[in-house]
N, C-alpha and C positions, 0 to 999 in steps of 0.2 A: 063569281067567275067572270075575265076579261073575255070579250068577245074575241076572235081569233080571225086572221084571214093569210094569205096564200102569197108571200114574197117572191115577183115571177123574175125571171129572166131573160131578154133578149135575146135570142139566136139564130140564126137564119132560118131555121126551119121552123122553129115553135117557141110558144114561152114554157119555160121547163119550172116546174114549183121547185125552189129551193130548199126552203124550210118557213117553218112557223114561226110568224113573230106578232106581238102582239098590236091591237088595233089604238087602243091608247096607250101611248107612249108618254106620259105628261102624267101619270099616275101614282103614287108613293104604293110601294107592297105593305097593305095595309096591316097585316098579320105579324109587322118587322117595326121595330123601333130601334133606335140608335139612343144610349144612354150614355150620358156624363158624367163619374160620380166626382163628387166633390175633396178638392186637396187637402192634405191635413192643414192642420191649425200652422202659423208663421213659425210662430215659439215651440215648435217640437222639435226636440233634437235630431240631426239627422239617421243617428244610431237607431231609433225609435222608428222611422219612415217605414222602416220596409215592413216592421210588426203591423202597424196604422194600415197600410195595404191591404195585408192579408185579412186580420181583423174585418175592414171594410168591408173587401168579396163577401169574406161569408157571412156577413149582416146583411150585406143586401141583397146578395143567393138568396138567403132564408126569408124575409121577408118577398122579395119578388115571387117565389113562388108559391107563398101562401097565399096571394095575390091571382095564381095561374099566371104569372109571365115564367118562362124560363129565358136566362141569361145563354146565350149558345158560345161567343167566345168575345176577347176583348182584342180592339185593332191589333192588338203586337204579339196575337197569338203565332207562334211556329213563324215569326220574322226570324231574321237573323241577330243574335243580340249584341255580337260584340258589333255589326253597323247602328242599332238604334242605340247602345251606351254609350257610343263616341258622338252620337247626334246630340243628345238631352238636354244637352247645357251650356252650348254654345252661347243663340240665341237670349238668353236669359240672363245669361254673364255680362252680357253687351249693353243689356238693361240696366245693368247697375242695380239690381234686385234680384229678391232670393230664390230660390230654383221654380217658387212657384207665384213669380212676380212679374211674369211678362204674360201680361193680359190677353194676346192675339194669338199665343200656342198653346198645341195640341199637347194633354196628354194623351198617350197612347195605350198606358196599361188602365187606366181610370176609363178607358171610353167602350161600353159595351154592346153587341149587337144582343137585343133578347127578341124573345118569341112573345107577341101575347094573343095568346086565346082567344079576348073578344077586344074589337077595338075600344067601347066603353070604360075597357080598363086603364087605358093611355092617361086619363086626368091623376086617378091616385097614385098609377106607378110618378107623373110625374112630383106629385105631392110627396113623393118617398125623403127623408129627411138628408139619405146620404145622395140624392140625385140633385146636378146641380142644372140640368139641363134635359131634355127629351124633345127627341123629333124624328117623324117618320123617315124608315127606309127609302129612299126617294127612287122611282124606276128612273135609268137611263138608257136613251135607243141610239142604235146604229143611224149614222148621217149618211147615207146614200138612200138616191132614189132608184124607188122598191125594180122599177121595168131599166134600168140603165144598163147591165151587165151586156157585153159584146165580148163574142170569145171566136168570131171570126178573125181569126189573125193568121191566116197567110201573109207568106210573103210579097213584100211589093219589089220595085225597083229602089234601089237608093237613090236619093235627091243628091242636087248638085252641094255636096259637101266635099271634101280637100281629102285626099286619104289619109288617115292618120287616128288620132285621138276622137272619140271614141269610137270602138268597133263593132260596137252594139246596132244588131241589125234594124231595131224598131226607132232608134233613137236616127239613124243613119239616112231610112227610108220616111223622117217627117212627122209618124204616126206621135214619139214622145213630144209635143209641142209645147209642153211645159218646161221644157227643159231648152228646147233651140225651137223655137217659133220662126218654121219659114216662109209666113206671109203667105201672098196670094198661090204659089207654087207647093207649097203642103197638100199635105192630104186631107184637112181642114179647112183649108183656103182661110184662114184667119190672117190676120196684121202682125206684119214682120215685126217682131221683135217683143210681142207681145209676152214676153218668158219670164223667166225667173233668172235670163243672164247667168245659164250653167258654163257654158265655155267660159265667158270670162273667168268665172269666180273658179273655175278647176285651173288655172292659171297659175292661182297663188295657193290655192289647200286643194285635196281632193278625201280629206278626213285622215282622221290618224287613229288607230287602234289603242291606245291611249284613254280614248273618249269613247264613251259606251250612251247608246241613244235607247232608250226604251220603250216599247208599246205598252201598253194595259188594254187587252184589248178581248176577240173572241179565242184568239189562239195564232199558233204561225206554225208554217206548214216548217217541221223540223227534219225536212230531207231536202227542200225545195236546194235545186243547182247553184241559183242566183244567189241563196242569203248564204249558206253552210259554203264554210271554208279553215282548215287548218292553218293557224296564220304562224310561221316561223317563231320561235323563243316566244311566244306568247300565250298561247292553243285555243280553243274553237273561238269559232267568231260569232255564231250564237251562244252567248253563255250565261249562265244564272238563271233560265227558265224557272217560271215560278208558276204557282195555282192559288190566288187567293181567294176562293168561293167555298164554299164548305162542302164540296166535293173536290177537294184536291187530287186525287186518286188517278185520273186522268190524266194528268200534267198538261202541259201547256199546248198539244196539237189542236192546231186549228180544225172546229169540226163542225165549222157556217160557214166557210167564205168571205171574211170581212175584214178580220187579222190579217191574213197574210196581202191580199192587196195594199192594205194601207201602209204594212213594212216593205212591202215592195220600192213604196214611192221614196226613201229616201236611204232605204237597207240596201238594195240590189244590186251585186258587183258591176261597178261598171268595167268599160274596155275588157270584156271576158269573152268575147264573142258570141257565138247563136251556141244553142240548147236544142230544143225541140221542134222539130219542122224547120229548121233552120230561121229559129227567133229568140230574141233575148232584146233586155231591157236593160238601161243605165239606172242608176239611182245618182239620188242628189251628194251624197255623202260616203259612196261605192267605191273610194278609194282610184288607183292607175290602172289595175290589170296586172302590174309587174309588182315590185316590193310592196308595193302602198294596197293594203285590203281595206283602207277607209275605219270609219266610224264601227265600231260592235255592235251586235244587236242582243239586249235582254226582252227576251217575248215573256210577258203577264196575262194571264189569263184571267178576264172578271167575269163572263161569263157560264153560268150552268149548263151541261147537256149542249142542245142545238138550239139556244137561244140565241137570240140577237140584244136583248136585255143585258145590262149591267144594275149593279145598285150602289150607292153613295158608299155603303160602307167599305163593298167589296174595292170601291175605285180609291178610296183615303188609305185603305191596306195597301194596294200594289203603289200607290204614289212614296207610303211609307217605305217598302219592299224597293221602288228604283232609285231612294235616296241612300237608303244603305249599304244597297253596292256598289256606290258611286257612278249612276249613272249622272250624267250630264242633262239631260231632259226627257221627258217622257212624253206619248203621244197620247192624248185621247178622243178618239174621234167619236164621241157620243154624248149626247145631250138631252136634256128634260127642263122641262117648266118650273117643277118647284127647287127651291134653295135648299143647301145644307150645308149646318152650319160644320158636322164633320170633314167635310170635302173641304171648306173653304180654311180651314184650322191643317189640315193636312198642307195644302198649297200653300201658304206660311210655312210650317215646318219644314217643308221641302224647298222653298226657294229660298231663306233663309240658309242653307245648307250646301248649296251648292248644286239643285237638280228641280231646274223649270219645266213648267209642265203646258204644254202647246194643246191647246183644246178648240174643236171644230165648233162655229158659230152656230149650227143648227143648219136646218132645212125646213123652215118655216116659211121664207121667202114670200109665197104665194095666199099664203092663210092668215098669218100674224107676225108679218116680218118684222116690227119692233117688240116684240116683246122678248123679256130677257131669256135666255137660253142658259142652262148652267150647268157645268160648271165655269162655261166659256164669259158669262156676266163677271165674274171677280174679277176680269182684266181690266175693268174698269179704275179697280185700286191697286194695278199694277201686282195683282197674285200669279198673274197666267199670261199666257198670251194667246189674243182669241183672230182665229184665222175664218176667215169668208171664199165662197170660189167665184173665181174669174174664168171668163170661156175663151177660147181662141181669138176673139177678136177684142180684146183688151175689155169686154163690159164683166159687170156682177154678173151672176148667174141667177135664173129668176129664182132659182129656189130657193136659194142665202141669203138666211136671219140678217139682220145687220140690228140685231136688239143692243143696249146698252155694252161698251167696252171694246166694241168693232177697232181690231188693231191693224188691220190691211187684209186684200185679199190675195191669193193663189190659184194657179190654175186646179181647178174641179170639174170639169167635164169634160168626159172621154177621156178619160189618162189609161193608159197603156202601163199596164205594172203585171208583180208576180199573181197566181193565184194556184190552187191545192193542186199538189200533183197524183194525188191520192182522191179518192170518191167522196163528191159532196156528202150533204146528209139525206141528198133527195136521190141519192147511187148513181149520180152522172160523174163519168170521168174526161174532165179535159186536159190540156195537152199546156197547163204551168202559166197559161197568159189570159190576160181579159181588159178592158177599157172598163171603167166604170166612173159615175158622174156622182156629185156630192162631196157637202164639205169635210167628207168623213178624207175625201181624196186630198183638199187642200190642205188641209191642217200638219199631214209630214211633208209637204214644203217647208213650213215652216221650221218643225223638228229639225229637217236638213240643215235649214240654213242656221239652226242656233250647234249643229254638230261639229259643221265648217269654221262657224266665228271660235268656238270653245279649240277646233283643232289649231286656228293659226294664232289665235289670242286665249291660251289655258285660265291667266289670270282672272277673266270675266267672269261676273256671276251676279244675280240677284236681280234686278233690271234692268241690268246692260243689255242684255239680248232682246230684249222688247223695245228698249229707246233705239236703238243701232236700227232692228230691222224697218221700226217706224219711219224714222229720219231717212233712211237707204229707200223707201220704197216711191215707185214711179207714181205720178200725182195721174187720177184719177175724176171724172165730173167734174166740180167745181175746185177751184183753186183752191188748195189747203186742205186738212184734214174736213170730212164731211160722213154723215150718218150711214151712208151704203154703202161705202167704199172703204172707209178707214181713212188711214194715209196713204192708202192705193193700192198697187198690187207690188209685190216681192219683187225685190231684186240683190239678190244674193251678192255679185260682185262688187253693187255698189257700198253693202253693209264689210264688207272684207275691206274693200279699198279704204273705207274710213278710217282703219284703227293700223291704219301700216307700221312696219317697225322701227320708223322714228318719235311716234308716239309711245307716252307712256300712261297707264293706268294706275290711277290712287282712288283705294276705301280708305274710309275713316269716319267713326263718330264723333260727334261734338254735343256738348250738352247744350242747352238754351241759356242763355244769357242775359237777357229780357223777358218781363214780362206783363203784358198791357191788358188791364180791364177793361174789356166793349162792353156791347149791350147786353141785356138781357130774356131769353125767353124758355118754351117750353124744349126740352131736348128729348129726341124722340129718337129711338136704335131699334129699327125694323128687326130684331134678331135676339135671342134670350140679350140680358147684359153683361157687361164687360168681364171679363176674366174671373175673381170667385166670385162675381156676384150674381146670385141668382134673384135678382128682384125685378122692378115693376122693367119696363117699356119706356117708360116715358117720366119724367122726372119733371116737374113746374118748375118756372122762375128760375132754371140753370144761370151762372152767369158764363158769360161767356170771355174765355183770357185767349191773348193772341202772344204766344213765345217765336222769339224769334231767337239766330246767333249769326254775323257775321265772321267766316274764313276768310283765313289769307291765302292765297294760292299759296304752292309749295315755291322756294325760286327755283327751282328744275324747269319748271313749267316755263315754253317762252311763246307759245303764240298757239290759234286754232285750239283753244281752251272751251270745253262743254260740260257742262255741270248739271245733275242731277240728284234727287234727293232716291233714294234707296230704301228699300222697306224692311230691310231687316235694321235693326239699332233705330230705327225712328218708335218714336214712342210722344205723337199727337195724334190727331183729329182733322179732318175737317170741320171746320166754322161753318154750318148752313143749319143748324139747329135739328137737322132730318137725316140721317145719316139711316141709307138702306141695310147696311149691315155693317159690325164693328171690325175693323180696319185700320191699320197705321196708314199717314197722309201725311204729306208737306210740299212747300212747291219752294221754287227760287222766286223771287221778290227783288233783288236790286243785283247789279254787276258792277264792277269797274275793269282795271287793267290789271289791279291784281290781289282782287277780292270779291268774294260774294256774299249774298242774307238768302237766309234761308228762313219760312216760318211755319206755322203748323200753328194748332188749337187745342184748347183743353176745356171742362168745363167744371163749376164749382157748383156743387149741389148742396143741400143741404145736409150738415151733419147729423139730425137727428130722423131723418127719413126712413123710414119702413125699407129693408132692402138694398141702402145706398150704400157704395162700398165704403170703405174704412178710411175716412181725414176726410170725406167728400170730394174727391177730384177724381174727373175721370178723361182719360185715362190710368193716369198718377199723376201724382203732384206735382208742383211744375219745377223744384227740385230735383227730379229724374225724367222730365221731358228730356229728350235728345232727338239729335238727326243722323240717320245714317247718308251718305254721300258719295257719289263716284264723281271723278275728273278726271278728263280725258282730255290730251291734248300733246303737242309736241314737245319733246324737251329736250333738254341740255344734257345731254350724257358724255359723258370722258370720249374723245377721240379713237377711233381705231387707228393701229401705228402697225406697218409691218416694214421692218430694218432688210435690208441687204447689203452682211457686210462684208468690206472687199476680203482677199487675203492678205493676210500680215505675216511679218518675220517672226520669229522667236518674241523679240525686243524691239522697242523704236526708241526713237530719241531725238534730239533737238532739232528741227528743221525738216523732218520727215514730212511727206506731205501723201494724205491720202484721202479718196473721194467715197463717201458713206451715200447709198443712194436708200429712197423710203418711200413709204404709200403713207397716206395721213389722209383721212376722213372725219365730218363730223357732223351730226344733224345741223348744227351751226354754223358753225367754221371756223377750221384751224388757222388762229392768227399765226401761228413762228413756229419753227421746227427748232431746235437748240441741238447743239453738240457739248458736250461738255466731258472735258479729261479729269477721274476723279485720284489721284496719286492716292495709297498707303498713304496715311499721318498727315497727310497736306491737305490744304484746302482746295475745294476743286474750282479748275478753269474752265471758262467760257470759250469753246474753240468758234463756234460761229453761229450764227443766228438767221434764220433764211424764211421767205414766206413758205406758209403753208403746202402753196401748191408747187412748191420748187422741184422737189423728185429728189436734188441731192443738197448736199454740200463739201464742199474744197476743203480740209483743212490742215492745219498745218502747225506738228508738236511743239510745244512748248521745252523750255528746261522746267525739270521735274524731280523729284528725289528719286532716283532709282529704284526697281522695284517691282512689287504688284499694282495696278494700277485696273481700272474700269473708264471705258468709251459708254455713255450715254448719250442715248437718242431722244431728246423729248419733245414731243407735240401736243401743242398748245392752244385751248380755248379761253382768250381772253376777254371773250364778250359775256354779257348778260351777270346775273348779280354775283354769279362765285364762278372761280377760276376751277379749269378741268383740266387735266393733263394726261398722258399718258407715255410711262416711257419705254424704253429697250435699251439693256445694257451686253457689252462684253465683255470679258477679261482679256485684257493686254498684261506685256511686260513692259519695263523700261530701262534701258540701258544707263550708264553710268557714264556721265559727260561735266566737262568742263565748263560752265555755265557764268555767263555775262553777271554785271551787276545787274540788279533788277531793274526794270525799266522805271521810268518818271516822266511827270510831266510837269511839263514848264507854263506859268500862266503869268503874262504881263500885261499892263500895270495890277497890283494884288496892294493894297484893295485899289475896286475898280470905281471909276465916277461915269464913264459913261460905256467903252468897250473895250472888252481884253481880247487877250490871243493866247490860245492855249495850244500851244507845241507837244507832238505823241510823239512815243519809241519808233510807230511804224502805222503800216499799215492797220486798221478795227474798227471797232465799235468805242466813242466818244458819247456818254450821256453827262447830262445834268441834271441834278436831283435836290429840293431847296432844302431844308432843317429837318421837316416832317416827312423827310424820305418820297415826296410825289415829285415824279418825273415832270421837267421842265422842258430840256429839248433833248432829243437826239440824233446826233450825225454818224455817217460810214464817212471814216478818212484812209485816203489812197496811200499807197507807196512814196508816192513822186512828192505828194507834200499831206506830210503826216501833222498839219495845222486847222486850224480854224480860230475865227474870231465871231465871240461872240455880243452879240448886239444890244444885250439885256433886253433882251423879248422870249415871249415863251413860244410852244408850238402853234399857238395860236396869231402870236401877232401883239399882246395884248404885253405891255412894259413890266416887268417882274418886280416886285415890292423890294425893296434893301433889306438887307439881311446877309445871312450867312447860308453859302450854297457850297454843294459839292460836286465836284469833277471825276469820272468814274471811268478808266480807258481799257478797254477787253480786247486782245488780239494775239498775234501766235508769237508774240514773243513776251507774253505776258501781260498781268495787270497793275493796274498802278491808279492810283486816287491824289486828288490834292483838293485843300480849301482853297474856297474865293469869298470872298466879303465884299459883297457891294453895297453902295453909298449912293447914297439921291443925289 
């Protein structure tokens, strides 16, 4: 039995016991194991799979229990199954391999939680033949420190803030400093500015209901004013409440303390005004107050009873549980010493899928601040995103791990959020508010800010929202990313302003296309091994290959281009021979201006090896190496065009003249605006041709067949590798007129030896164009003299080869072409 002791609370009068939690937290529940069983064989027919399943259970039911283990349930028990059947086989697809061919996922009906009797037995259950892997329940504890709770929150006076946005009395009066940090004049007297840059970043998102953000956590208070809300044609805004512990029965109310603050920090309406005592809190992702209710909240429960404990399985369930209902990211603010390798197979499956999971660094800070903390350690290979806290005056907070994978930190001390509006478990009732310190507080910063990026940019997924916030966050100690700090602390607006909406987002996998023999040594996988294989650790005399593949950018792309390798569809390694746990890895290795390499590792073991998987390559062979990849970067998108057009008669006709005015935009820019009259049966005329930024154009009808007819407006991006257009048409008629002979043009001397003169109908547009159709020069000729001569030079200056060229005249009395043949 764990030693026990007494979780207090700050309060002005007394420390009040909250609830019981345990003294080692770093511990596995040793009476709990997590079991793997092993996939059918490659070659069984799919028809066959589901029989192999069943079969399986109950051969290893039967045997575990004659054993004394009992099996109690497997991860995807009472999930929801039409989200885990749309999930299974995405991933695996991407792989280029068979449903049980992508080595870094989780199955979830193969994975089970059992009971055993005596821990002694843990060696034979793991020797069991249909077990491909065993390892302890791992404990995980609540990141707040134990004496932080403050629940004196009176009212103060409001700081000098503007009236307006937001109306939240706590945010209004300084107390939220993580959100608007006002310097020496706060209530913290901390450094202006030291925040997470909430005003900004509510500028351009303030969340969308769209996007569902999830805790897994001890529960949330499901009355609490701040979170619950009925949101228009959508309905509740907490929703999908879950229980995954094996006391489900309970449902999801928070009934410690620890849930509902940490949804607080990034759940909590904002601009809703005061509540209780006349106080109320903003959250990160709280939406406006008026139409906008912000991001969703789905509350997970992993804790049993009045604990403050979690377990690995219970946390790989709800992580399973917020991918299914399409959450966008989940929160976990709890942490432990030992790895598992369930947890870490879940965070794959789920970010692979579209729902990252934001895990608190720990609160080791002061005891063993490097040492790894988990499940927040996998951020390291880019599975999670692990958040640290920062205090009012832009430092670490001493208590914050900054062990292995440290991605930035957030404010964590004194944050001012919701808490139970109903009776602890120690029977005190307070009044919905509390400050509390730990990184269990920073980590839905973070949550927040991947709810914000997913609201203004839906596209993102996998680890965009860990490179974004990294890149986006304020530098910290020493220049550059560094071991306490991360890439610094959060700033939310600067991660939004990154990805503005002249950028565009591209995924895409690409296979390896090289591949290099290095050196050789022992390969060592801190973790059962890779995918089916259940054999040794460590493998001798591995060799070591290096796959690489160079892309081309897409040509959309035209400048502020960022490239990143992606963990889902990659299928290497790192190269260091020691690899802490097995893990997809790849970096970028070369650029140019419109291309990159990308490479990753594999390694060759021997084929006849006790345990080694099948062809000897691990991961796979380097014929299904691949990379998966985002690029991010501004591009070339078609023009926005909006027409205003004049009033017209019935009909027009020859000599009419009317002025077409327009808006044209373009990430790039719009070279020409075009007019162009399309007659019924006739080919269509060029009425006039204007820059971009003109607003209108004059023009002026042509003779035309009578008729139906169409007015086109088109703007035009003629820059970068391909042309983009965009048009706007009308329907005109056209009257029935007496019409000239067609216009001509006259060019003397033909052929030319050194300059001609080409003579127009009237006033247009005069190009010239050689054999192979590329434009040589072009002139605007006037009214007064509808001539020009040219000089056999092109637009450049540069004397035009001899040949045969063409004369091309567009204007409102029509078109007309002639040859010219010049001679040296």
């Amino acid at each position: 039995m764990r030693a026990l002791r007494t979780l207090r609370i700050a309060t002005p009068a007394a420390l009040v016991a909250l609830a019981l939690i345990a003294t080692d937290a770093h511990l596995a529940r040793a009476e709990r194991w997590i079991v793997r069983l092993a996939p059918p064989p490659p070659a069984l027919p799919g028809a066959l799979r589901a029989t192999h399943l069943a079969d399986q259970r109950e051969r290893f039911s039967a045997r575990a229990r004659a054993l004394g283990v009992t099996p109690l349930r497997t991860l995807d028990a009472d999930l929801p199954a039409a989200g885990l059947a749309g999930l299974s086989a995405a991933p695996r697809a991407a792989a280029g391999a068979a449903p049980e061919g992508n080595p870094f996922d989780l199955d979830p009906s193969r994975t089970w939680l059992v009971d055993v009797a005596e821990p002694a037995l843990a060696p034979a259950l793991a020797a069991d033949p249909e077990v491909l892997w065993a390892e302890p329940d791992q404990v995980r504890s609540i990141c707040v420190e134990p004496e932080s709770f403050v629940f004196d929150a009176a009212p103060l006076a409001a700081a000098a803030l503007a009236p307006g946005f937001p109306n939240d009395p706590m945010f209004r009066d300084t107390r939220q400093w993580g959100l608007w940090n006002a310097g020496p004049a706060g209530v913290y007297r901390g450094r202006d500015g030291a925040d997470v840059a909430a005003l900004d970043a509510w500028t351009l998102t303030t969340g969308s209901h769209d996007v569902k953000l999830a805790i897994a956590d001890t529960g949330v208070d499901p009355a609490h004013p701040e979170l619950v809300a009925l949101v228009p044609g959508v309905g509740e805004r907490v929703t999908d409440g879950f229980n995954a512990t094996l006391n489900p029965s309970v449902g999801y109310a928070d009934s410690f303390g620890h849930g509902t603050p940490v949804a607080g920090v990034f759940a909590a309406r904002t601009h809703n005004g005061a509540f209780s005592d006349s106080l109320g809190v903003a959250g990160l992702a709280g939406g406006d107050g008026a139409a906008g209710f912000g991001c969703r909240l789905v509350p997970i429960r992993i804790t049993e009873g009045r604990s403050g404990d979690a377990y690995s399985f219970d946390i790989a369930r709800a992580i399973l549980y917020a991918t299914a209902v399409g959450a966008r990211a989940l929160n976990l603010s709890f942490a432990g010493s030992g790895p598992s390798r369930a947890e870490r197979e879940a965070l794959y499956h789920a970010l692979t899928r579209g729902c990252v999971v934001v895990a608190a660094a720990g609160n080791r800070g002061t005891v063993a601040p490097t040492a790894p903390q988990y499940p927040a350690a996998y951020a390291r290979e880019g599975l999670c995103i692990q958040v640290g806290a920062s205090d009012a005056s832009d430092r670490r907070a001493a208590f914050s791990s900054y062990g292995p994978g440290l991605d930035f930190l957030a404010p964590g001390v004194n944050v001012w959020t919701t808490f139970m509006t109903y009776r602890t478990a120690a029977g005190v009732l307070r009044n919905g508010y509390a400050a509390v310190s730990g990184t269990s507080l920073a980590a839905p910063f973070g949550t927040g800010a991947v709810g914000l990026l997913a609201s203004l940019r839906p596209e993102l997924a996998d680890r965009d929202f860990q490179v974004l916030l990294r890149e986006a966050a304020d530098d910290l100690g020493a220049r550059g990313p560094d071991a306490e700090t991360g890439w610094g602390r959060l700033d939310v607006a600067r991660a939004l302003r990154a990805v503005p909406p002249t950028f565009g987002v591209w995924h895409d996998e690409v296979p390896a296309a090289s591949w290099t023999p290095l050196g050789r040594g022992d390969l060592e996988i801190g973790d059962y091994g890779p995918g089916s294989m259940s054999g040794p650790r460590l493998w001798p005399d591995a060799q070591l290959v290096e796959v690489r593949a160079t892309v081309a950018l897409p040509d959309t792309f035209l400048d502020s281009v960022r490239v990143w390798p992606r963990v889902g569809g990659t299928m290497a390694l790192r190269g260091d021979f020691r690899l802490g746990f097995f893990a997809p890895w790849a970096e970028i290795v070369a650029r140019d201006a419109r291309s990159f390499t990308v490479r990753g590792y594999l390694y060759r073991v021997e084929d006849d090896c006790d345990g080694c998987p099948d062809g000897g390559w691990v991961p796979l062979p380097p014929d299904m190496a691949r990379f998966g990849l985002t690029v991010i970067g501004r591009v070339d998108r078609a023009p926005a065009l909006a027409v205003s057009w004049p009033a017209l008669p019935a009909a027009l006709g020859p000599g009419d003249t009317l002025r077409v005015r327009f808006s044209a935009t373009d990430p790039d820019e719009v070279t020409a605006v075009e007019v162009w009259l399309e007659p019924a049966g006739a080919a269509p005329v060029r009425l006039a041709r204007v820059p971009g930024a003109a607003g209108s154009a004059l023009v002026t009808v042509p003779c035309a067949p009578p008729g139906a007819a169409l007015l086109r407006v088109t703007a035009r991006d003629e820059h970068g590798p391909a042309l983009d257009e965009t048009s706007a048409t009308l329907a005109i008629g056209l009257r029935k007129a007496v019409c000239p002979e067609p216009p001509a043009l006259r060019i003397t001397p033909n052929p030319v030896f050194g300059a001609a003169t080409i003579v127009a109908p009237g006033a247009g547009s005069l190009a010239l164009y050689d054999a192979a159709g590329r434009l040589v020069r072009r002139v605007a000729l006037e009214d007064e003299r509808p001539r020009w001569t040219w000089d056999g030079r092109d637009a450049a200056g540069r004397r035009a080869a001899p040949g045969i060229y063409f004369a091309r005249f567009e204007g409102p009395r029509g078109t007309a072409a002639a040859r010219l043949v010049r001679m040296d």
